[in-house]
Structures are given as C-alpha cells and as structure tokens.
C-alpha positions in Angstrom: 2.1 33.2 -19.5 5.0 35.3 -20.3 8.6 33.3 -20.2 9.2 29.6 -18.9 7.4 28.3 -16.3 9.4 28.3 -13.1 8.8 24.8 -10.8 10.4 24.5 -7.4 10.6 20.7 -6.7 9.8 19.7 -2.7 10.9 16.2 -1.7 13.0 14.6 0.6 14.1 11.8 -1.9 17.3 12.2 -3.8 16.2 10.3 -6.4 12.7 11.6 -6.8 13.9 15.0 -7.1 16.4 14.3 -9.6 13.8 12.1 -11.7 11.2 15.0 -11.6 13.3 17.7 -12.3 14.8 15.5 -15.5 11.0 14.9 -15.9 9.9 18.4 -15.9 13.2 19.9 -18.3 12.3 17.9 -21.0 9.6 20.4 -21.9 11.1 23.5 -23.1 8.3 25.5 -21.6 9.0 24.6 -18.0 12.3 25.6 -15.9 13.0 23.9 -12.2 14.1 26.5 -10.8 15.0 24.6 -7.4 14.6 21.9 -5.8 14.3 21.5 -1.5 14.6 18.4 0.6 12.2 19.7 3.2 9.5 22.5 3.1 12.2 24.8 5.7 14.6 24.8 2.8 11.6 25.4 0.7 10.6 28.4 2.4 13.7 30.0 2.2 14.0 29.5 -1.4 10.6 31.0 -1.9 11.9 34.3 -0.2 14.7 34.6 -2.4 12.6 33.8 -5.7 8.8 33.1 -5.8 8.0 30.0 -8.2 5.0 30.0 -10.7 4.4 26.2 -9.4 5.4 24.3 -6.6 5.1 20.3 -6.8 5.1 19.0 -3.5 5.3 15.6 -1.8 2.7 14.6 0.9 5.5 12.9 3.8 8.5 14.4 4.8 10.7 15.4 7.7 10.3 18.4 10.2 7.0 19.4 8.7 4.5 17.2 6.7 3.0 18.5 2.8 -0.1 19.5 4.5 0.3 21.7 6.8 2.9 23.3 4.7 0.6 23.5 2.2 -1.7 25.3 4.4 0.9 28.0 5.9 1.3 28.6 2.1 -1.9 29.3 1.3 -2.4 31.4 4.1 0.7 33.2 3.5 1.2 33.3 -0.4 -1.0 31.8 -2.3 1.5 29.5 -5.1 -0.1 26.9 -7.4 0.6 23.5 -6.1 0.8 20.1 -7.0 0.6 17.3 -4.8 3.2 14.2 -5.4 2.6 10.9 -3.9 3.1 7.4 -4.5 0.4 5.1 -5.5 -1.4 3.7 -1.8 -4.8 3.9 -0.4 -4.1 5.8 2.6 -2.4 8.4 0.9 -5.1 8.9 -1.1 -7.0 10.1 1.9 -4.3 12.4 2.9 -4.5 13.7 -0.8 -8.1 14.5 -0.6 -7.1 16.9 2.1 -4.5 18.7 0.4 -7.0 19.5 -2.5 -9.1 20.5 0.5 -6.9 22.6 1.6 -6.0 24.5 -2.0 -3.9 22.1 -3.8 -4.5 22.5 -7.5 -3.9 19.0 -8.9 -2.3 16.0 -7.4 0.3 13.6 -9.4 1.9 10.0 -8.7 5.4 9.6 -8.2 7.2 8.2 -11.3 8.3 4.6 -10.9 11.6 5.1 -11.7 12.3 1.7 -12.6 9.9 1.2 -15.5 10.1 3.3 -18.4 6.9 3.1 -20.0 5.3 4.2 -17.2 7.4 7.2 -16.8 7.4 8.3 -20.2 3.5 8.0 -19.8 3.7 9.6 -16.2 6.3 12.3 -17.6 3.3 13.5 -20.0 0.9 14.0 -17.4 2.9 15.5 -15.2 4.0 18.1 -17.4 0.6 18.7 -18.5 -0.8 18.9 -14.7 1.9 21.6 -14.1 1.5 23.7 -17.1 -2.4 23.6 -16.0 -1.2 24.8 -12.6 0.4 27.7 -13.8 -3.0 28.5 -15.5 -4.9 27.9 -12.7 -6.5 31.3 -10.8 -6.2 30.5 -7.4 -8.0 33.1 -6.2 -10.9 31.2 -7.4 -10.0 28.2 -5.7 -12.9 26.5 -4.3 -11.9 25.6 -0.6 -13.3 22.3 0.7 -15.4 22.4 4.3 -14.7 19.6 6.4 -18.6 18.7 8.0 -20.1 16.1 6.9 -23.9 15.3 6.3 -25.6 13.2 9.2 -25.6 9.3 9.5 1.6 10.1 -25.9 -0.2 10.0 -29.3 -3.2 12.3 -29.0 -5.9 10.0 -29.4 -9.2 10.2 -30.6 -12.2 8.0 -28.2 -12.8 6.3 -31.5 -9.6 4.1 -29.5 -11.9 3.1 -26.9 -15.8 3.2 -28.3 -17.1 0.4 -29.9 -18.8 0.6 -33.3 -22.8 1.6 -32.3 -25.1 -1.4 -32.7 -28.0 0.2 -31.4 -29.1 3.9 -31.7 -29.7 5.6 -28.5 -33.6 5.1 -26.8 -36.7 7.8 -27.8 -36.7 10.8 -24.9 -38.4 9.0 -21.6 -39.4 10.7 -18.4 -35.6 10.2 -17.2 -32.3 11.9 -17.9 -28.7 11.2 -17.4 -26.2 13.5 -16.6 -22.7 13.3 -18.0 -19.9 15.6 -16.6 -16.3 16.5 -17.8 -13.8 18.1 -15.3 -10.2 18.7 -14.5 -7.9 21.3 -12.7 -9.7 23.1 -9.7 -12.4 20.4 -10.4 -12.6 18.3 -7.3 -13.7 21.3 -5.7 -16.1 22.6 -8.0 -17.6 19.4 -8.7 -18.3 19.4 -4.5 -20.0 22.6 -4.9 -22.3 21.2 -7.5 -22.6 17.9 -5.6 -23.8 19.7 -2.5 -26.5 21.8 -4.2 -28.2 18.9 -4.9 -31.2 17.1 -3.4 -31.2 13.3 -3.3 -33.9 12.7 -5.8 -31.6 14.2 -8.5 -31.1 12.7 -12.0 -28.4 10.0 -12.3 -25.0 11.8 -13.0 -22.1 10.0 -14.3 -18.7 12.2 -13.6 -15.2 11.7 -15.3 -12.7 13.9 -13.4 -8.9 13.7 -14.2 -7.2 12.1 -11.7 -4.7 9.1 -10.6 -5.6 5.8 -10.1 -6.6 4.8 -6.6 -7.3 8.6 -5.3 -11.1 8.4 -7.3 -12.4 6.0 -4.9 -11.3 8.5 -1.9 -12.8 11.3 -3.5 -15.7 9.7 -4.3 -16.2 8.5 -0.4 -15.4 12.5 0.8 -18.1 13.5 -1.7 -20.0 10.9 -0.4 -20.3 12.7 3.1 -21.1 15.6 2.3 -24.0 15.3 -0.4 -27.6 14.3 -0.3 -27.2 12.2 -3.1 -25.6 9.1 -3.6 -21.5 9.2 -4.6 -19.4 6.4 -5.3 -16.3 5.1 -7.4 -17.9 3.4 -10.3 -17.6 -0.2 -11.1 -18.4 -2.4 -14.8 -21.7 -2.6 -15.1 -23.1 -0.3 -12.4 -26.8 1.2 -13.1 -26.8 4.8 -13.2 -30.1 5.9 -11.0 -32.1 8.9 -9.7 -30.4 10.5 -6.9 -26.8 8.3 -7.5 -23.6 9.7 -8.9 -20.7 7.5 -10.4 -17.4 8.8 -10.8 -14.8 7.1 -13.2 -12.3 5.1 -11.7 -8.5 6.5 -12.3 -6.3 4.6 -15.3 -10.3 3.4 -16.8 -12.2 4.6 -19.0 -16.2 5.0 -18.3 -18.5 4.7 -21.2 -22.2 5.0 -20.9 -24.1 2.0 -22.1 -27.9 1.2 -22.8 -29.1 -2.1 -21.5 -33.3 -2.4 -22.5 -34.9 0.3 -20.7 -32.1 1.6 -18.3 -28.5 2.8 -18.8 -25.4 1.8 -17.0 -22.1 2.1 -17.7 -18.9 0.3 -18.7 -15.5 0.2 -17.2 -12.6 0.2 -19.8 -8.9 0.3 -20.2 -7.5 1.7 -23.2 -5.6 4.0 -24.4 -5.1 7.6 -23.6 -7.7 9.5 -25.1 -7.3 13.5 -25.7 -3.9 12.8 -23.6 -6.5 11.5 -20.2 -7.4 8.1 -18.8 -10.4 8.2 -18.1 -11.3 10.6 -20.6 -14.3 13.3 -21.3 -14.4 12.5 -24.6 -15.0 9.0 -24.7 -17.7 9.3 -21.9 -19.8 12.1 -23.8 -19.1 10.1 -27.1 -20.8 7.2 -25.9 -23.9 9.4 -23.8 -24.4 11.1 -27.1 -24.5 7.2 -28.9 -26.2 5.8 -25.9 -28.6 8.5 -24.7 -29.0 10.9 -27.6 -32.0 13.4 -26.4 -32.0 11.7 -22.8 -28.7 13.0 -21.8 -27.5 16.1 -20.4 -23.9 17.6 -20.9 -22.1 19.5 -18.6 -18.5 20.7 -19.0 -16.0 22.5 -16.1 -13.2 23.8 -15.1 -9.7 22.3 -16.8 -7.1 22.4 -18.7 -6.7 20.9 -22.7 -9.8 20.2 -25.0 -10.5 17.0 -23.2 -14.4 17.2 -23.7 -15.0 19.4 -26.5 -16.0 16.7 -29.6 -17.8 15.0 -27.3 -20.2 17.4 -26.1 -20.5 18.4 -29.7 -21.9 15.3 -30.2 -23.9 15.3 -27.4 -25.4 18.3 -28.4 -25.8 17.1 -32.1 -27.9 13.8 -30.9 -30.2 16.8 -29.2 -28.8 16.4 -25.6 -29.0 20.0 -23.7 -25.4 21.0 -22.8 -23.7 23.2 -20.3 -20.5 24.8 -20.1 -19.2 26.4 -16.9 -18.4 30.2 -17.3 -15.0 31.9 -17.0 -15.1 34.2 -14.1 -15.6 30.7 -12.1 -13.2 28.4 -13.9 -9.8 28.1 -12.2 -8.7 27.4 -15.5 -11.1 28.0 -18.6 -9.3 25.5 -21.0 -12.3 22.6 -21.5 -14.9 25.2 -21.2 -13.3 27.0 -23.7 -12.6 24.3 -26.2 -16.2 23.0 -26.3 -17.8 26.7 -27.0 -15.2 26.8 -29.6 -16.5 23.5 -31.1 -20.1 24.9 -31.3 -21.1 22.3 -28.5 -22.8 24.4 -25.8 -26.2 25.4 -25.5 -25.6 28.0 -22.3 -22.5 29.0 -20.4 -23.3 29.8 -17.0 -21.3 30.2 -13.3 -20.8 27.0 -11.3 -23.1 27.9 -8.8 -26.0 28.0 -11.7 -25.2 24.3 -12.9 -27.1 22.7 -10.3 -30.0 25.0 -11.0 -29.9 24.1 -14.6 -29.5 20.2 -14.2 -33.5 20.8 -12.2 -34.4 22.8 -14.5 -33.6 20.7 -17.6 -34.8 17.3 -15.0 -38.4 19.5 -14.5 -38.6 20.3 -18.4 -39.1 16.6 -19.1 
C-alpha cells in the first residue's frame, strides 16, 4: 500500500485515545489521522476524509460499536478493528462484531503497566497493518442459526527437545490448522462443511486472551462436530476440534497410542501467542506421516517453517489460495518455504481434509 497507513481512532475515553494514537505513531508506516469520541463524530470525519483503518471500541455513548459497525459495512465497507478490554462478556459481544465484518479484534492497552503495552503496542500495530491488507470484499460474513439441541522468536522458545520420534502411519490422522486475519470466519466455513465423524483437528487462530473460549462456543453451535477452547492435556479425537487458548501456546503431544496436546506459556513465537509455528513444529515431531497441515488466511509468516516441517516428516499439507484469502500473507510465506503440497480455495479444504481421512 502506497503512502502511510491512515487510522481513525473511535473511543469515548480520553485516555485510550491518546494511548492508542501514541501507540499507533510509533510506527513510521502508520498515521492517525483522527481520532472521535463517539461513532456521530466519527461519521462526520469519515465524509470529510475516508480512513484506510478504523479501530473501534465495542461500548460507547449514543450509538454502540456494533451497530455502527454494521451501518458501516452496509454503507462503506472500511477495515475495522475491534478494541475492548479484557472481560468475558465482551468477548461475546466481540464475536459479533467479527460476525458482522470486523477484521480483527485487539485489547485495550493497560495503561498502567509498561510491559504489557510495549507487548500490546506490537500486536496492535501488526493487527492494523494486516487490516489495511485485508480484502474486505472477501469477508466471510458469519450467519447467526445455530445447529439443533518483541524479538522475533523462533518455536525452538517453546518446544522441548524430541525424546521420542513421532508413531508409524495408523488408521487415524490429526489435523493441524494455522490462521489469522479474516480467519474466524473462514475457519467457520470450513468447520461447517464438516460431518461429525471428522478427523481430530487442532486449530491455533490469533487472537486475545479470553475471546478463544467465545469463539470456540459460537463455532460450537453451528458445526456438526465437536468445538471447544482447549485445555493441558486434552485428547484430540475423531469428530472434536480444539482451539488454542489466547496468551498459550498449544503443542501437539504423543501419549502411547493417542495424541493430545499441551498448554504452554512462553514467549512470543513468530511475533504470536499462541503461535502456528510452534503447533506445526511439534505435529511434524509428534505425528510425522499421521498429521495433516492446513494453512489460511493472515498476515506475517507465522506458519511457514512449520509446515515445512510438517511436510518434510511426510504429513500432506494445504495452503488456502489467494483469490479467497482476505489477506494472503501465511499462505504466501509457507509456499515460499517449499511447505505445501496443494493450494486450493477455502471452500475445497474441507473436501481435502476427507479426502486425505479416506486415503488412509
């Protein structure tokens, strides 16, 4: 993208403003161009000058985030990001907004504790810059039904040493998948297309702590198989889908005859917590031939030695293609790393996970 990348701030806190605007500044590719106290003042600045990305916070006077959010969207499509603090229920209220077209969300900074800004302040330049990426027009837009009844890291920071190499090919398969921005919503679309007898999947999409459990509930209503927030130690079974906790780390482990995964903190890894890498690292250590690889939409190269490994320990790999990426970053980066077997649309993906299931 030519030029800076223009960010109109939308929050009704002085301070929060001022904190994300300081925030944003510090990266000389990104300009706040404004900042509004309520999405009416917002609005008007929009007419006047049209903003690459708009970050926007969930409560606020007059009119709430939402359904300003949706008026946008209807309106003028803009790349936005959701801002909200850290709390269960607005978690919910976030998996609505990405419903509803929001490209990524992000936590408010605590203002008072440094650390956690400087670390905040790198994600949420990195969740905007993907915004401005982003193609909305491929925006996968949730339905609301619901089925019946700092340093770059390597994941060497977070793997153990191997102590066991991963198990001969057996009748089953896991499935280990890598997204981030537009991925909540493609990862629904792949969800729903599958039947409930489907091979275990084990999911790392990047996203704040406490809002994985929400999405992973939503998800949960919709499909036929199995979703949930994963926990230490959880099995990973036919027709059952675990998705990495926010802030952890999700590693897939071999215990005997069965896998199941581990729960870690650590370090950020390819700039993410949880991260791509370190969960295909340890499927391609762990599961070798028995594992499956699948890549998606995002931003970064989060992903891409991983699934190189993968693919070297002779699991079958998939990347999502292009023309259905909202942003082809991760995709991208692990076809550059000689990783991926085929590169396909999303709405093949679920096809290929049977097929590869039905090949065994």
């Amino acid at each position: 993208m030519p030029g800076k990348i223009r960010v109109l701030i939308v929050d009704d806190s002085a301070s929060v403003r001022q904190t994300l605007s300081s925030v944003l500044s510090a990266d000389p590719e990104i300009e706040v161009m404004g900042v509004a106290n309520d999405p009416f003042m917002a609005a008007r600045k929009i007419r006047e000058e049209i903003p690459d990305v708009i970050t926007l916070d969930v409560e606020m006077p007059q009119m709430d985030g939402i359904t300003f959010l949706r008026k946008l969207m209807a309106q003028h499509p803009i790349p936005v990001v959701m801002c909200s603090s850290l709390t269960e229920a607005g978690s919910e209220t976030l998996m609505q907004a990405l419903e509803a077209g929001a490209v990524d969300v992000i936590l408010k900074p605590k203002i008072a504790a440094a650390d956690h800004l400087a670390e905040s302040g790198d994600r949420i330049r990195s969740v905007v810059k993907a915004a401005a990426r982003a193609q909305i027009s491929k925006m996968r837009i949730g339905r609301t039904t619901e089925r019946g009844t700092s340093a770059k890291l390597t994941a060497d920071a977070v793997l153990p040493p191997p102590k066991i190499g991963a198990m001969a090919k057996t009748t089953e398969m896991v499935v280990c998948v890598g997204a981030s921005t537009g991925g909540t919503e493609a990862l629904r679309e792949l969800l729903e297309a599958l039947p409930a007898n489907s091979p275990g999947i084990v999911i790392v999409q990047h996203m704040p702590e406490k809002f994985t459990a929400a999405f992973a509930k939503r998800l949960n209503t919709l499909c036929e198989v199995e979703v949930k927030e994963a926990a230490d130690g959880d099995p990973v079974l036919r027709g059952h889908v675990l998705i990495a906790p926010g802030d952890k780390h999700l590693l897939l482990e071999r215990k005997g005859a069965r896998y199941e995964v581990s729960v870690r903190a650590g370090p950020l890894v390819s700039r993410h917590r949880p991260s791509v890498d370190v969960l295909f690292r340890s499927a391609a250590r762990s599961a070798g031939s028995n594992a499956m690889g699948v890549i998606m939409t995002g931003m970064g190269d989060d992903g891409a030695r991983g699934m190189n490994e993968m693919h070297q320990a002779g699991a079958f790999t998939v990347a999502q293609d292009e023309a259905t990426s909202v942003v082809f970053g991760m995709p991208k980066e692990a076809i550059a790393h000689g990783g991926v077997d085929r590169v396909v649309p999303l709405e093949q993906i679920a096809r290929e996970i049977l097929a590869a299931d039905r090949r065994r």
